[in-house]
N, C-alpha and C positions, 0 to 999 in steps of 0.2 A: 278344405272349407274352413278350419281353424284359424290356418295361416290368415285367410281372404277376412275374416271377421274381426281378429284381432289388427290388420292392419287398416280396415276401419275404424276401428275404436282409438286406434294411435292417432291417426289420421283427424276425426272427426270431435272426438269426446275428451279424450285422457288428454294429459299434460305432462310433460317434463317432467320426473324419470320413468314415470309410469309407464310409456310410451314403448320405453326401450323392454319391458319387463314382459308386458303384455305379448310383443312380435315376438321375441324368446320364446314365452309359450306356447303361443300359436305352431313355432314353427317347429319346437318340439313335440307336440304333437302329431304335426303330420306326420312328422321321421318316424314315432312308434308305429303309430296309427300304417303306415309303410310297410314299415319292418312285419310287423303283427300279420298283415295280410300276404305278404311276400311270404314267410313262412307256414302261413294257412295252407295257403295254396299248394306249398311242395310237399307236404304232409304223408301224402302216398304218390305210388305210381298209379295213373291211367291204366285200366284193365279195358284191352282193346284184342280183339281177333276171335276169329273163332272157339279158337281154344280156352278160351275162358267159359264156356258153356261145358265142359266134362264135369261131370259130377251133380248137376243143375237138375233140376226136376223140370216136365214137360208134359202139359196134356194131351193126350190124343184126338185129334180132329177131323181123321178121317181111320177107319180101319186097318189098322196095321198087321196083315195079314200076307205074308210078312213085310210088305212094303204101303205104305201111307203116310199122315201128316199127321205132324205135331205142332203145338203152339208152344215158342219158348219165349220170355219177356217180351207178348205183345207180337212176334214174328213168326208165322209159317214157315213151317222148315218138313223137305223130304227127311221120311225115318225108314229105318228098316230093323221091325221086331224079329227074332228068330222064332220064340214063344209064343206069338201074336199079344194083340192091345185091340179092347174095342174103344170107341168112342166114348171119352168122359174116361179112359183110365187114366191115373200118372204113372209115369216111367222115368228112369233115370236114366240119363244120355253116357255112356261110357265110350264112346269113340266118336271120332267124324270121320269118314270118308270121300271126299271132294265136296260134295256140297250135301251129303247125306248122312244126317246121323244115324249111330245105333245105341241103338235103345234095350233097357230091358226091361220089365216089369218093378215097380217101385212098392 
C-alpha cells in the first residue's frame, strides 16, 4: 500500500527529485513491512494432532465411570477414567488411545 501511494504522489503531486526519493520509500517499506511479516509468521511451529492435548485439562460431560465424555477446547471427545469423574469434574488427559482419551482426575 506504501509502494501504491507514494507512486501516486510521484505521479500526481511531487516533482523532480522528490519523485524519485518518495517511490524509494515506498518501496522500502513494503520490503520491511514483508520481511517483518514473513518472519512473524514463522515464529513457531503449527501445534497440530492429537497429541498435542496430553497434559491439557478437560471437563467432564458425561459420567466417566469408567468410560464417558469430556470437553476438550470446544470438542467432545470419548474418555476413559479408571478412578471415575462425575460431571463438572476436571481431569487431565495423560494418554490417547485411538480415538479415546485417558484421563485422570486433575
Amino acid at each position: 500500500m506504501a509502494l501504491a501511494v507514494a507512486i501516486l504522489l510521484a505521479v500526481f503531486v511531487l516533482e523532480a527529485p522528490w519523485t524519485w526519493l518518495v517511490v524509494g520509500l515506498g518501496a522500502t517499506i513494503e520490503l520491511a513491512e514483508t520481511g517483518g511479516l514473513t518472519w512473524w509468521s514463522k515464529r513457531r511451529r503449527a501445534e497440530v494432532g492429537a497429541e498435542t492435548l496430553l497434559g491439557r485439562r478437560a471437563v467432564v460431560s458425561a459420567d466417566c465411570m469408567p468410560i464417558g465424555q469430556v470437553r476438550v477446547a470446544g470438542e467432545l471427545w470419548q474418555a476413559r477414567c479408571a478412578e471415575g469423574a462425575g460431571v463438572g469434574d476436571e481431569v487431565v488427559i495423560r494418554a490417547i488411545e485411538g480415538l479415546t482419551l485417558v484421563v485422570e482426575g486433575g
